[in-house]
C-alpha positions in Angstrom: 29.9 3.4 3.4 26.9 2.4 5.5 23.9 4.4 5.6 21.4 4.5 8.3 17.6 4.6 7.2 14.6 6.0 9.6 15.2 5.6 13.4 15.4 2.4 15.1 12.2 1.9 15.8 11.3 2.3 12.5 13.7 0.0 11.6 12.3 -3.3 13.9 8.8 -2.2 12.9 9.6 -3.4 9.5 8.1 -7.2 9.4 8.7 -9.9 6.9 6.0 -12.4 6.1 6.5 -15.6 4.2 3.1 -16.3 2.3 3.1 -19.9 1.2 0.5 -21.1 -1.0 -1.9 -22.7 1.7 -2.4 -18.9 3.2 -2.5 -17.6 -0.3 -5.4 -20.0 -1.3 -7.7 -19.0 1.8 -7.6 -15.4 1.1 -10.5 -13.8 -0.1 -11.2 -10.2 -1.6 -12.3 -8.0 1.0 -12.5 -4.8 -1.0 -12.7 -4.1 -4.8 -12.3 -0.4 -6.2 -12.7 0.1 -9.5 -11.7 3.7 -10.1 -8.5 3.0 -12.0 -7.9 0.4 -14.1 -4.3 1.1 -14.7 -1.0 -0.3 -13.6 -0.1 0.1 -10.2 3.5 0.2 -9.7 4.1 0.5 -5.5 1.6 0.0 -3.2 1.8 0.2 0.9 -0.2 -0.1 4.1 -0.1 2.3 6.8 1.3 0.3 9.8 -1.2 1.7 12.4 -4.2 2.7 10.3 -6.6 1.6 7.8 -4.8 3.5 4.8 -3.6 1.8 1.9 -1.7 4.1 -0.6 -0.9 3.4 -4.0 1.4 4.9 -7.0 0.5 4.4 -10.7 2.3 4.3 -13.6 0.0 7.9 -15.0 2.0 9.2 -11.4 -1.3 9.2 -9.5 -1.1 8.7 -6.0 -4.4 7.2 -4.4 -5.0 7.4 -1.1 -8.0 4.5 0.0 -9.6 4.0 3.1 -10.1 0.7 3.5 -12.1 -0.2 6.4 -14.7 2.6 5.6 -14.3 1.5 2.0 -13.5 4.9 0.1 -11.2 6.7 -2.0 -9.4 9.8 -0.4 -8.3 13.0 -3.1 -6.3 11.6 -5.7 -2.8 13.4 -6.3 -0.9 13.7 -9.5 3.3 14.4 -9.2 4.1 17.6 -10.8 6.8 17.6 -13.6 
């Protein structure tokens, strides 16, 4: 059975993007934190804002703000 995930426009607002090693050579590091120094284990941009979320393996959940360069209130998943 096929399942349906999100609506449809969240569906085509999914975007695939081949990095080959040319692009990956001219990036440079924009932003550095340094306030955990563990493994992160999923990480995702916001698709219309400057929010990058990540999840880390000591199931934190750190919210950054990226183009003001800051770290939001970090969340830990209850057991």
């Amino acid at each position: 059975m096929h399942q349906k995930v999100g609506s449809q426009s969240e569906r085509e607002d999914n975007v695939s993007l081949e990095l080959f090693e040319e692009i990956l050579q001219s990036m440079e590091v924009g932003i550095s934190f340094r306030d955990y120094n563990g493994r992160i284990s999923s990480m995702n941009f916001h698709k219309s804002s400057s929010y990058l979320v990540t999840a880390s393996d000591d199931e934190s959940i750190r919210p950054y703000d990226v183009s003001a360069a800051t770290i939001s209130t970090v969340s830990f998943l209850a057991r």
